[in-house]
N, C-alpha and C positions, 0 to 999 in steps of 0.2 A: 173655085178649085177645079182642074180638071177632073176630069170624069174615068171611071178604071173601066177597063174593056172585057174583064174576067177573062183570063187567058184559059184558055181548056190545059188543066196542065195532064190530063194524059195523055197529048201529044209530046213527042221531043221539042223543049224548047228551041225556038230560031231566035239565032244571036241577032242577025241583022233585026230582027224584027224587035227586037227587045231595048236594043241600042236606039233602032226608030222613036219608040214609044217614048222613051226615056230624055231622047233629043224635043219631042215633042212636047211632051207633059212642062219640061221645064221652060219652053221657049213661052209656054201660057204662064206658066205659074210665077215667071222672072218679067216677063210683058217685055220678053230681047227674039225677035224671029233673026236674026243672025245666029245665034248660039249655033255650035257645030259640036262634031264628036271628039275635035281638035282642042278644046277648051276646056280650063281646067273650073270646076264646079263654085271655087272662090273667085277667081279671076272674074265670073261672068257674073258676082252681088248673090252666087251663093251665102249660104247662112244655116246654123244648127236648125230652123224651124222648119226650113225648105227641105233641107235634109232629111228629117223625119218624115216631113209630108210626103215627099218622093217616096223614101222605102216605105211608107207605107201603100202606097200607090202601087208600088213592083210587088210587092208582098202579096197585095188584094189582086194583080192584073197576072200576074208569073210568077206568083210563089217562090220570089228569092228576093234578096236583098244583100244591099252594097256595103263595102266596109267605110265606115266614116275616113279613116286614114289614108286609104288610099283613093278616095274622090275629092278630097282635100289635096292631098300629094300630085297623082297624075292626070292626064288628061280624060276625057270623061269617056272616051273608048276605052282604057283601057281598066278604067274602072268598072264597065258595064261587061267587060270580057272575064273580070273578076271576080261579078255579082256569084253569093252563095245561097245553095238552097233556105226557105224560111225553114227553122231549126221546127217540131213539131215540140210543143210541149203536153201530149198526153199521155 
């Protein structure tokens, strides 16, 4: 499984940077180095486990994660443009 980079989240998150990760994490996790930001999370042999691995990946690296719906629905930029903070449960 990829490896999380621990994002310092008391800097302002960088989108591009987050989209990088995100392009990257999955080009390892799917074993596709084509994958682009242009592609849609199913289209590319996405799957509900990949799914979860991923948020929890962004969760652990940038403290946000993505909506299942709409990285199934749109393409993965603008899924990644849509990622929301991880909700705090304490």
């Amino acid at each position: 499984m990829p490896s999380s980079t621990n994002h310092d989240t008391t800097r302002p998150l960088d989108a591009a940077e987050l989209e990088r990760a995100t392009i990257d994490w999955l080009r390892t996790e799917l074993e596709d180095p084509e994958i682009s930001a242009s592609d849609n999370f199913l289209d590319i042999g996405g799957h509900s486990l990949a799914f979860a691995r991923l948020n929890r990946f962004l969760a652990d690296s940038f403290a946000v994660n993505l909506d299942m719906k709409v990285a199934y629905d749109e393409p993965l930029s603008t899924a990644v443009a849509k990622a929301q903070p991880v909700q705090s449960h304490a």
